[in-house]
KEMILUM-973101 format. One record per atom (N, C-alpha, C, CB): x, y, z; residue number from 0. Coordinates in pm, 1 decimal. Glycine has a CB too. Example, Ala and Ser with C-alpha at 12.3 -4.5 7.8 and 13.67 -1.06 7.14 Angstrom:
% residues 2
<node><px>1319.0</px><py>-569.0</py><pz>780.0</pz><num>0</num></node>
<node><px>1230.0</px><py>-450.0</py><pz>780.0</pz><num>0</num></node>
<node><px>1320.0</px><py>-330.0</py><pz>780.0</pz><num>0</num></node>
<node><px>1130.8</px><py>-447.3</py><pz>904.6</pz><num>0</num></node>
<node><px>1285.0</px><py>-225.0</py><pz>708.0</pz><num>1</num></node>
<node><px>1367.0</px><py>-106.0</py><pz>714.0</pz><num>1</num></node>
<node><px>1290.0</px><py>3.0</py><pz>787.0</pz><num>1</num></node>
<node><px>1408.4</px><py>-59.8</py><pz>572.5</pz><num>1</num></node>
This chain:
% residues 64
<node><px>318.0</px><py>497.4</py><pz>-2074.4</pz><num>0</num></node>
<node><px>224.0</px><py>393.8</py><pz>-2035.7</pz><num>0</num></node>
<node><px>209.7</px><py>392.4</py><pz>-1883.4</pz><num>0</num></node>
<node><px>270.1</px><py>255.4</py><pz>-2088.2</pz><num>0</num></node>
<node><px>76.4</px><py>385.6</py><pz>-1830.4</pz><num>1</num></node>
<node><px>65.6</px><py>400.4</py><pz>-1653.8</pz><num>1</num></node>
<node><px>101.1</px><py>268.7</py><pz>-1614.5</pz><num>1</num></node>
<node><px>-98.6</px><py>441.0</py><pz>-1579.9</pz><num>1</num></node>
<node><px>123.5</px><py>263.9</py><pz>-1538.6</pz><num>2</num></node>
<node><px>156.9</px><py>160.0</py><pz>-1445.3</pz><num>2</num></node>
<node><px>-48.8</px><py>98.6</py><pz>-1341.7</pz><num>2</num></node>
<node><px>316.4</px><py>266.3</py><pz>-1311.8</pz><num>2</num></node>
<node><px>13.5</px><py>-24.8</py><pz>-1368.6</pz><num>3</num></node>
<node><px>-139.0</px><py>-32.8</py><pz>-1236.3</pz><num>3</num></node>
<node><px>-90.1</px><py>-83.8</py><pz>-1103.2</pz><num>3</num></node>
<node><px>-285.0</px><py>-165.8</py><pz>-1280.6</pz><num>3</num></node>
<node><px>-210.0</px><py>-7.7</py><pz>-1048.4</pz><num>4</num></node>
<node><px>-122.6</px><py>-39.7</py><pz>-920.8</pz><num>4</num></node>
<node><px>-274.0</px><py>-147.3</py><pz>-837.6</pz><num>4</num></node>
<node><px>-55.6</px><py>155.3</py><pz>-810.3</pz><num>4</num></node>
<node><px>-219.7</px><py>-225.2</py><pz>-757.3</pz><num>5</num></node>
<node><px>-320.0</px><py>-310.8</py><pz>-708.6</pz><num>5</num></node>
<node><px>-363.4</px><py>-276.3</py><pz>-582.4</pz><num>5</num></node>
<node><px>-280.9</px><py>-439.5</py><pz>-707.3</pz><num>5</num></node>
<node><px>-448.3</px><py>-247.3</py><pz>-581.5</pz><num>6</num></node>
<node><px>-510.7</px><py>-211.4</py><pz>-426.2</pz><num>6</num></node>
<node><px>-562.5</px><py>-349.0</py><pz>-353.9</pz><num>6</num></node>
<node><px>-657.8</px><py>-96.0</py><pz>-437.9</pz><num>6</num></node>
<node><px>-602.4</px><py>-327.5</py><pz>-238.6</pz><num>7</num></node>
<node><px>-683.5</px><py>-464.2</py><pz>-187.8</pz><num>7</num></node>
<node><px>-738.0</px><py>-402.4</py><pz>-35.4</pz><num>7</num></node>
<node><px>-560.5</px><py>-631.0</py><pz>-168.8</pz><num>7</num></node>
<node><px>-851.8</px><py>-441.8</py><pz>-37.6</pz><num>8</num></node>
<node><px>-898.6</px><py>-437.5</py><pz>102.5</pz><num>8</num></node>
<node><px>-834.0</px><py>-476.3</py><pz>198.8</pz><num>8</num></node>
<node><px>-994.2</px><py>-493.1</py><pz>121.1</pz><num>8</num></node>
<node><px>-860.4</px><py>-428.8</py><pz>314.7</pz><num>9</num></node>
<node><px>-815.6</px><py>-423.5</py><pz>465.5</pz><num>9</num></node>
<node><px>-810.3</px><py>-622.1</py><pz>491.5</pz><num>9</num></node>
<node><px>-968.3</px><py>-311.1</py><pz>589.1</pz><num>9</num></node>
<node><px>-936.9</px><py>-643.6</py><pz>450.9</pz><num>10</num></node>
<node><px>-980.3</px><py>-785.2</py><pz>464.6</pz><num>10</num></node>
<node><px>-891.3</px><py>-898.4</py><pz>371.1</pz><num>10</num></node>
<node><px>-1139.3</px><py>-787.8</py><pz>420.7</pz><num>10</num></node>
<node><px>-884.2</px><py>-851.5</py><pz>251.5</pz><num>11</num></node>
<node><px>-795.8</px><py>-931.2</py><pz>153.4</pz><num>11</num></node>
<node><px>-631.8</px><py>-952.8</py><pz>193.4</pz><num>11</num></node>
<node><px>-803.2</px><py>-850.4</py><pz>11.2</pz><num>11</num></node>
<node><px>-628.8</px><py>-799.7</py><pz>236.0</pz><num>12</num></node>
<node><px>-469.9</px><py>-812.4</py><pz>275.1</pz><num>12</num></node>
<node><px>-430.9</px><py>-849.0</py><pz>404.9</pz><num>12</num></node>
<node><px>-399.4</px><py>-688.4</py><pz>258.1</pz><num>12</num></node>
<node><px>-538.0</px><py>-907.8</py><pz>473.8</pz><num>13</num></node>
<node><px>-558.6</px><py>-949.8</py><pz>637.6</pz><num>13</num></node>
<node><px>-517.3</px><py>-1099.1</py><pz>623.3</pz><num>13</num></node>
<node><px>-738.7</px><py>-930.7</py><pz>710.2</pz><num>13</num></node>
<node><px>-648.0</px><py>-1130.2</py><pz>491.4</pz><num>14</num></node>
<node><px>-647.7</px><py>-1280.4</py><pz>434.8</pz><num>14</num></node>
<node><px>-503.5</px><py>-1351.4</py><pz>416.3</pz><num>14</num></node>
<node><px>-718.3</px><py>-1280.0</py><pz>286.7</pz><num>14</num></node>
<node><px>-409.0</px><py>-1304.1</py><pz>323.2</pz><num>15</num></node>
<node><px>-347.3</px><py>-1281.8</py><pz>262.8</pz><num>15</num></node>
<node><px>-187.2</px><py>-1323.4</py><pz>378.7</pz><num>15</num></node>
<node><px>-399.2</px><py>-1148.8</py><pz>201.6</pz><num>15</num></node>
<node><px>-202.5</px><py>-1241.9</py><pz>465.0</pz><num>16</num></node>
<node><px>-90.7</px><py>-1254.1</py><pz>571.1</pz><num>16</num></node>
<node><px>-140.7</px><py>-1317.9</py><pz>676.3</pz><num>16</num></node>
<node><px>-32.1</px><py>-1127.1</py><pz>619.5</pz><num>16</num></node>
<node><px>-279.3</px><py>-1379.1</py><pz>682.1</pz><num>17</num></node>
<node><px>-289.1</px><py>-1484.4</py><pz>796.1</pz><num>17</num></node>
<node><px>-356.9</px><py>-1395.8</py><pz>898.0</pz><num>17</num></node>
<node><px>-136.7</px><py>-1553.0</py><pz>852.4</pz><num>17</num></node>
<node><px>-346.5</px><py>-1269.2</py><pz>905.9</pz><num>18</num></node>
<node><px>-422.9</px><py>-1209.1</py><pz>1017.2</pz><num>18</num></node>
<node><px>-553.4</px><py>-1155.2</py><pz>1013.6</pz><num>18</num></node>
<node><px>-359.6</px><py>-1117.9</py><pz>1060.6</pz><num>18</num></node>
<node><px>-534.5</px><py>-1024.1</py><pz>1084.9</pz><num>19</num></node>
<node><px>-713.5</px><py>-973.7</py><pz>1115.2</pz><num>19</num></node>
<node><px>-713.9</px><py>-846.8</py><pz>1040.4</pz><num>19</num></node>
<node><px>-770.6</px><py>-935.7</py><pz>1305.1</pz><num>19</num></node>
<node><px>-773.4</px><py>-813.1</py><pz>1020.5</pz><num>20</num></node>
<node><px>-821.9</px><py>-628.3</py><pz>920.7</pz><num>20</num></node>
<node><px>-744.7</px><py>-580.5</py><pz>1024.3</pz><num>20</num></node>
<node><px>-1030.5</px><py>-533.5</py><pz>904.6</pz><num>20</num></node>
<node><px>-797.0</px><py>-612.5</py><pz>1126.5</pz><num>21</num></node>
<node><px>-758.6</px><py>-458.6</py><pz>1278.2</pz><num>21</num></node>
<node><px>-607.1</px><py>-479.4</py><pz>1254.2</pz><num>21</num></node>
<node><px>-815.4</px><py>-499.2</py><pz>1517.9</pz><num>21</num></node>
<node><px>-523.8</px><py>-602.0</py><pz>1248.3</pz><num>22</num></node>
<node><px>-390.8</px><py>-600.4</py><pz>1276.4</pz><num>22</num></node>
<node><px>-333.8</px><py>-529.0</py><pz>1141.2</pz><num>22</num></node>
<node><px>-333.1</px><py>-752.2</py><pz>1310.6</pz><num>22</num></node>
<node><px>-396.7</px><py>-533.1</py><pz>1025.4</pz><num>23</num></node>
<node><px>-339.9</px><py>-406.0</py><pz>899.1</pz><num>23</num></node>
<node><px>-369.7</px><py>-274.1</py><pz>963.6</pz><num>23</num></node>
<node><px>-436.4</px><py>-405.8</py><pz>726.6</pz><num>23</num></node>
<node><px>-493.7</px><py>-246.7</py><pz>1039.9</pz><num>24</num></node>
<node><px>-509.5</px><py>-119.9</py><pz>1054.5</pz><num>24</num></node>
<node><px>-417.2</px><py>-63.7</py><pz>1159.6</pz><num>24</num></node>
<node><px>-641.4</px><py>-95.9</py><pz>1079.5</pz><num>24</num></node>
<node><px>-338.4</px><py>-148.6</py><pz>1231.1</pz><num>25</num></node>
<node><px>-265.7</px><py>-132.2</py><pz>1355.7</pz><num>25</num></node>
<node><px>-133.4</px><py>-121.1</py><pz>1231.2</pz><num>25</num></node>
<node><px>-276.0</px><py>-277.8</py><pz>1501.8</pz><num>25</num></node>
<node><px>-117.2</px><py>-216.3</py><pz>1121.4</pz><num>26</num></node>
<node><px>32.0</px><py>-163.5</py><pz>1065.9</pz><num>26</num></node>
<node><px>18.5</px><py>-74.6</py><pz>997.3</pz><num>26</num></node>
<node><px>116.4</px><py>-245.5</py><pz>989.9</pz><num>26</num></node>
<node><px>-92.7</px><py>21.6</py><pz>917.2</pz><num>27</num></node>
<node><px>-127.5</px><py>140.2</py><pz>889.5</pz><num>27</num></node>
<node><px>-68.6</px><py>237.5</py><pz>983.4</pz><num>27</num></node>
<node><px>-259.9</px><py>145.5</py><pz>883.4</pz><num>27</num></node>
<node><px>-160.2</px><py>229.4</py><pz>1095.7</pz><num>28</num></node>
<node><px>-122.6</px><py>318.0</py><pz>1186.1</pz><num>28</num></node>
<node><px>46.6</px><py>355.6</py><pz>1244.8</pz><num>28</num></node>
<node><px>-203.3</px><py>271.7</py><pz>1284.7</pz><num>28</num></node>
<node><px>100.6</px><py>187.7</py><pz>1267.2</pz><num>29</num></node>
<node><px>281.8</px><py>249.3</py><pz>1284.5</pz><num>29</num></node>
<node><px>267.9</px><py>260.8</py><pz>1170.4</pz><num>29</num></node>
<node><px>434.3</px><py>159.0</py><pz>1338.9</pz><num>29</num></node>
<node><px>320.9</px><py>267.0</py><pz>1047.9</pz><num>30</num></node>
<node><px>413.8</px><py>316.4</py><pz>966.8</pz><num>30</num></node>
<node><px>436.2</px><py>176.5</py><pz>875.1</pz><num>30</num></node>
<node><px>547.1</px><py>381.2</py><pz>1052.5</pz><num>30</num></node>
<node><px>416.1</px><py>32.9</py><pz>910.3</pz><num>31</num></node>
<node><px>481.5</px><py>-46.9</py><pz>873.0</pz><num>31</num></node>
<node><px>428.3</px><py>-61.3</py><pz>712.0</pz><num>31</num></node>
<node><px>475.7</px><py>-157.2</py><pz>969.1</pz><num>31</num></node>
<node><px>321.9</px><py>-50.4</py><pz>670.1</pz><num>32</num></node>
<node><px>221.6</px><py>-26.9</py><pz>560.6</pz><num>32</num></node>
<node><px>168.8</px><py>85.8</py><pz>517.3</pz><num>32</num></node>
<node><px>127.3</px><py>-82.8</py><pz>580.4</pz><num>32</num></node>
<node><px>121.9</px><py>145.7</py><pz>399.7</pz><num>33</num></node>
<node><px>111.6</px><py>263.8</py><pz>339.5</pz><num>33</num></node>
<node><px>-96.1</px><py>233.2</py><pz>298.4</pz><num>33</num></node>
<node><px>257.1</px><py>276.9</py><pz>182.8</pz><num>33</num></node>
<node><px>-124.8</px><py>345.2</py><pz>331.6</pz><num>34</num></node>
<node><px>-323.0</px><py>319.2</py><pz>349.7</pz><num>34</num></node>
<node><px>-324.8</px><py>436.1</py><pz>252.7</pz><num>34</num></node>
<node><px>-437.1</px><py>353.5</py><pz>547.7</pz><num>34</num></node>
<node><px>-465.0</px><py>389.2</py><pz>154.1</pz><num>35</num></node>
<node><px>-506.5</px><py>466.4</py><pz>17.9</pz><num>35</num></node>
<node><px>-639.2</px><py>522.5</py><pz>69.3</pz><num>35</num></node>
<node><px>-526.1</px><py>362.1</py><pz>-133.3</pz><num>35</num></node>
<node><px>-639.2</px><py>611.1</py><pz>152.8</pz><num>36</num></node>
<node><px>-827.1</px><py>646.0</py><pz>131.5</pz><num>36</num></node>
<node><px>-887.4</px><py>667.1</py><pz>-1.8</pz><num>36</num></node>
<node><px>-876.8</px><py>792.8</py><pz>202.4</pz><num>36</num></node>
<node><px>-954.2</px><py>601.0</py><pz>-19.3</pz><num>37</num></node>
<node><px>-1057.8</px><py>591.4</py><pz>-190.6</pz><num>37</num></node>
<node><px>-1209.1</px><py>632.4</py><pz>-114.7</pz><num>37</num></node>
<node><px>-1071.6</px><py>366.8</py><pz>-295.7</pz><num>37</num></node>
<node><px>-1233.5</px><py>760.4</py><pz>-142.5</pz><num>38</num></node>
<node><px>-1352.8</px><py>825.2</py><pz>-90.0</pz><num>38</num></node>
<node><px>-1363.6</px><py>868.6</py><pz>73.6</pz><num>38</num></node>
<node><px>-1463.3</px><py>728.3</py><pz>-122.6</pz><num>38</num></node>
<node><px>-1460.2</px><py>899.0</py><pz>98.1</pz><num>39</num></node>
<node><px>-1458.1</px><py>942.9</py><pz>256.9</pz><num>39</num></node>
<node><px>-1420.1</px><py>824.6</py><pz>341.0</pz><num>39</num></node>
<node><px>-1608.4</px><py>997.6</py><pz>312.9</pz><num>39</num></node>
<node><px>-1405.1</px><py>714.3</py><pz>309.9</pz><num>40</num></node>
<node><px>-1446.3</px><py>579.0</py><pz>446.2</pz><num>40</num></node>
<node><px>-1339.6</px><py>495.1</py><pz>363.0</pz><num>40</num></node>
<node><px>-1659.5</px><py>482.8</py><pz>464.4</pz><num>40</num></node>
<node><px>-1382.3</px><py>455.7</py><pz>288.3</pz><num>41</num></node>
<node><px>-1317.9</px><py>318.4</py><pz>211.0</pz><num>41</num></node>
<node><px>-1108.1</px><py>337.4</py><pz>234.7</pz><num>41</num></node>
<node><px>-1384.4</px><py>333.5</py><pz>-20.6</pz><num>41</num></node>
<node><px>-1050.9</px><py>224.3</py><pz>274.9</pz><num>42</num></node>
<node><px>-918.7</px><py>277.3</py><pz>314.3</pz><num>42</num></node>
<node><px>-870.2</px><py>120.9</py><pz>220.3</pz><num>42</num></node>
<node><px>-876.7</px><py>308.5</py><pz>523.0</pz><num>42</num></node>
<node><px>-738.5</px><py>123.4</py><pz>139.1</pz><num>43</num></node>
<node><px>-706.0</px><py>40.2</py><pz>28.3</pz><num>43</num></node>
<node><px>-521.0</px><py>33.9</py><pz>91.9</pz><num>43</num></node>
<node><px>-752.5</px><py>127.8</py><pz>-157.6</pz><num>43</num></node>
<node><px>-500.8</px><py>-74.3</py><pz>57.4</pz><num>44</num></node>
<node><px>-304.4</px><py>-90.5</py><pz>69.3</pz><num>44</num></node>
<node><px>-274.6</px><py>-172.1</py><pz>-37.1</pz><num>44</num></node>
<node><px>-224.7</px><py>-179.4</py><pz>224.3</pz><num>44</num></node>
<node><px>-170.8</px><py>-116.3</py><pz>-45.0</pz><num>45</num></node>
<node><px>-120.7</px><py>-159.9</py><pz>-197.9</pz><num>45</num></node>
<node><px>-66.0</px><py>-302.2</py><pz>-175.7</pz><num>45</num></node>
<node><px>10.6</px><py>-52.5</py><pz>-269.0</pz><num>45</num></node>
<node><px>-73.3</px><py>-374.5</py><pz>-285.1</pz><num>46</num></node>
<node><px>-91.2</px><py>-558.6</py><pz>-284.1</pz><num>46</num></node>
<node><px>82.4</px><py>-578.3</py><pz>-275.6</pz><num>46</num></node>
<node><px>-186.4</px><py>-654.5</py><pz>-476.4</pz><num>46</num></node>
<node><px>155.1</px><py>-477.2</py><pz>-336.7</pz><num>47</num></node>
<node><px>318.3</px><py>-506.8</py><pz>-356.5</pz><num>47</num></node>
<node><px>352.6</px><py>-431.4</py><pz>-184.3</pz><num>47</num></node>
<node><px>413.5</px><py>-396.6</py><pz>-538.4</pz><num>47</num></node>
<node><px>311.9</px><py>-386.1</py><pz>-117.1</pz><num>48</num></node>
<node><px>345.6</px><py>-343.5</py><pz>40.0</pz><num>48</num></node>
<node><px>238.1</px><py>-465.8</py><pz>92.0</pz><num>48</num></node>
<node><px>298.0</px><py>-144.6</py><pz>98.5</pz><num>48</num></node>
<node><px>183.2</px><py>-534.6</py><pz>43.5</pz><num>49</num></node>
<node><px>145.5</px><py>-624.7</py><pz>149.0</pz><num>49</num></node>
<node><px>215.0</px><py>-762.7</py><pz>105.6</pz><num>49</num></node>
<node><px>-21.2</px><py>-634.5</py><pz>165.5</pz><num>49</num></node>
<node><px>284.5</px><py>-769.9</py><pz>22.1</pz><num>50</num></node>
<node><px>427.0</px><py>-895.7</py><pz>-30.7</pz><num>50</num></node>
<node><px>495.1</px><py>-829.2</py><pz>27.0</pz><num>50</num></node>
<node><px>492.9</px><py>-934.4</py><pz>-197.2</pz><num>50</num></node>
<node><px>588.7</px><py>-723.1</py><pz>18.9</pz><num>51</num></node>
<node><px>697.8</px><py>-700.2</py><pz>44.9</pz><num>51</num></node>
<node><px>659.3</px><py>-741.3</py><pz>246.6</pz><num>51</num></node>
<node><px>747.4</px><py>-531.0</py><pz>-28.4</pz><num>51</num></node>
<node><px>603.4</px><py>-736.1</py><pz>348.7</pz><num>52</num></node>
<node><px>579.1</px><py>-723.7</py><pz>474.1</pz><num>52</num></node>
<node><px>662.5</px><py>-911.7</py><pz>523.2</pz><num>52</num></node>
<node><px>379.3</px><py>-683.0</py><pz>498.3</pz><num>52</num></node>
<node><px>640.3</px><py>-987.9</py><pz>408.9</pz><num>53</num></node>
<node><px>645.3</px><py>-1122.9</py><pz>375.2</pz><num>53</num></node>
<node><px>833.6</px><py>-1165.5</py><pz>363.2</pz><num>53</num></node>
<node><px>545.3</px><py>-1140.0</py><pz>215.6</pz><num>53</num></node>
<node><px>910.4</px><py>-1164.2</py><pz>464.8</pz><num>54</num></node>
<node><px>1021.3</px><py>-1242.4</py><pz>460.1</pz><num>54</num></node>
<node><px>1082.8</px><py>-1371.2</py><pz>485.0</pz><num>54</num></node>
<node><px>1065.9</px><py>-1199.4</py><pz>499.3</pz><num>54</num></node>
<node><px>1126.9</px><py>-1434.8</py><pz>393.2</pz><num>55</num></node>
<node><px>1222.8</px><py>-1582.0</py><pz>429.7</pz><num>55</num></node>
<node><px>1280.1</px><py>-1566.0</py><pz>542.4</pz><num>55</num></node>
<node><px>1346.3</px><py>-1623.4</py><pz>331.3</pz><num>55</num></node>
<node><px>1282.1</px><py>-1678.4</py><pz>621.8</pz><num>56</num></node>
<node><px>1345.5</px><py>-1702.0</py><pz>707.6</pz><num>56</num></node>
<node><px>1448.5</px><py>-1807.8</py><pz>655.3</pz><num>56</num></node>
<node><px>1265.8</px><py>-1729.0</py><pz>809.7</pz><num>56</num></node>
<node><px>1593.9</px><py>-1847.8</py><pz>664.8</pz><num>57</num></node>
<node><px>1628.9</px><py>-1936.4</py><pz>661.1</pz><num>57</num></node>
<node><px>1605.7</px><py>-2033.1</py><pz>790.0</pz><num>57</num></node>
<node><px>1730.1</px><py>-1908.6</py><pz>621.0</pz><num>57</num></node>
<node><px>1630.3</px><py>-2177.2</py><pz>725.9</pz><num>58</num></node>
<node><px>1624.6</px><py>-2249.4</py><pz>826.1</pz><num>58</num></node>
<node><px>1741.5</px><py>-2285.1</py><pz>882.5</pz><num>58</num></node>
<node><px>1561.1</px><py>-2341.2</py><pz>802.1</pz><num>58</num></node>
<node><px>1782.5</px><py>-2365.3</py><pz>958.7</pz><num>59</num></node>
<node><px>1900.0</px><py>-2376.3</py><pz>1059.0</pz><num>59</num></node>
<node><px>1990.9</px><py>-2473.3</py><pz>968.6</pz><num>59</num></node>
<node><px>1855.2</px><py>-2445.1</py><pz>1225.4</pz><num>59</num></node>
<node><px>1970.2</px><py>-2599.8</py><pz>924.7</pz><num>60</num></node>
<node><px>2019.5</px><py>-2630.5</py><pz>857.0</pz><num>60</num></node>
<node><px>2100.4</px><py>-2597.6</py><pz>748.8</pz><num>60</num></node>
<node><px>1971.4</px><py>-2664.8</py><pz>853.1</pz><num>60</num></node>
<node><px>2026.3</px><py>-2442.2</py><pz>627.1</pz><num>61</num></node>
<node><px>2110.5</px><py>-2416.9</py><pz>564.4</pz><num>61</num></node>
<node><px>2202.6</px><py>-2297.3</py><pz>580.9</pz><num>61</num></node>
<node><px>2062.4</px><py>-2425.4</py><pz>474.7</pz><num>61</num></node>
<node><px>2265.2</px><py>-2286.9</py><pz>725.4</pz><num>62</num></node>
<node><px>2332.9</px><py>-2133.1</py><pz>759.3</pz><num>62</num></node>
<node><px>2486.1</px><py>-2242.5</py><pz>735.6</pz><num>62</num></node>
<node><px>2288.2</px><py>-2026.1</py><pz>971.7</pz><num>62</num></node>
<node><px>2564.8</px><py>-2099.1</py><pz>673.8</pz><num>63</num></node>
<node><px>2681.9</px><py>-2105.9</py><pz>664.1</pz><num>63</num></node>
<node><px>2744.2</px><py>-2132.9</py><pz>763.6</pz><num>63</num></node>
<node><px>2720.1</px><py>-2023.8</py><pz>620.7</pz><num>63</num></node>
């Protein structure tokens, strides 16, 4: 059975983390995110690399 995998625009996954397309295309570019070209132009990142970018912070209160 395939697996699906979720793509999302530059814009969705911009949406998504609060920022701008350009600042995905800037984490494309380092390394921090993985880019799908789908045809000559169209560029896609996968929806589980744009969660995973997403970490808890604890707050001060609950540190050991």
């Amino acid at each position: 059975m395939a697996t699906t995998v979720r793509l999302l625009t530059l814009s969705d996954a911009a949406d998504i983390l609060g920022c701008s397309s350009k600042t995905i295309r800037r984490y494309i570019a380092a390394g921090r995110l993985t880019g799908y070209r789908v045809g000559p132009r169209l560029v896609r990142v996968s929806g589980d690399d744009v969660d995973s970018l997403m970490h808890r912070i604890p707050s001060a209160g609950s540190a050991a």
